[in-house]
N, C-alpha and C positions, 0 to 999 in steps of 0.2 A: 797545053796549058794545064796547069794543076787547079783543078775547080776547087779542091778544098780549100784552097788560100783565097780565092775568090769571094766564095761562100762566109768565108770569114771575116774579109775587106768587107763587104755586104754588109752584116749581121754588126761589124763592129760599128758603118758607117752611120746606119741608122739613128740612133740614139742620137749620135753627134747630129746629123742634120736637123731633129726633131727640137736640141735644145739651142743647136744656132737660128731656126727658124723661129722660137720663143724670144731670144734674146732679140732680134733683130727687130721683130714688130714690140717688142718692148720700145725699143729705142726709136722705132719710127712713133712709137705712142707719145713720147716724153717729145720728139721734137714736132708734134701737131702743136699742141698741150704750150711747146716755148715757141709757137708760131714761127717756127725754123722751117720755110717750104721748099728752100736746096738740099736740105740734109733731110726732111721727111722722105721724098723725091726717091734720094737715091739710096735711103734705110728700106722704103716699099721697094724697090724695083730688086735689091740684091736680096731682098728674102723672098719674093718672086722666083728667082733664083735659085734660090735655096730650095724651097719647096719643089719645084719642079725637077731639082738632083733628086729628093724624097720620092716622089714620086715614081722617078727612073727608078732607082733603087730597091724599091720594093716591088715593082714589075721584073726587073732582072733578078730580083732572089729568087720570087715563087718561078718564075720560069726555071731559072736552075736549078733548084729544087726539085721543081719537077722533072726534069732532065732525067738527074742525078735517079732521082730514083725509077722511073722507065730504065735505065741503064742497070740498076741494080736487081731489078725482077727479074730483068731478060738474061742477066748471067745468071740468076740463080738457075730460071730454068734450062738452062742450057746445063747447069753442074747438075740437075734434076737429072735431064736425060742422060748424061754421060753414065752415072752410077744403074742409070736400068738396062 
């Protein structure tokens, strides 16, 4: 698998979740507010949702991340000792 395209699904997905998570409890605010409690209901439960893809998300960047770069100290020192 190509983690840089991963990394990047990642890093772009963020934002996105962060302003659908905004939007969503927006709109669960507006249907409290127009005492709508089927569409409050299921405006809370899908940014529930939302958040907790957030939360995935930036648990699997910083692990890859971190990966990525354990992976990249250890070749260097391996191209370290090949040149000595």
């Amino acid at each position: 698998m190509n983690s840089q395209r991963f990394v990047t699904f990642l890093v772009v997905a963020l934002p996105v979740l962060v302003v659908a998570f905004a939007v969503l409890m927006g709109g669960y605010a507006l249907s409290v507010v127009a005492q709508d409690a089927a569409g409050a209901r299921v405006l809370w439960w899908v940014a529930m949702v939302c958040i907790m893809l957030l939360v995935m998300n930036v648990i699997l960047l910083v692990g890859l991340l971190g990966f990525e770069h354990l992976r990249r100290s250890s070749q260097q020192k391996t191209d370290f000792d090949q040149q000595a």
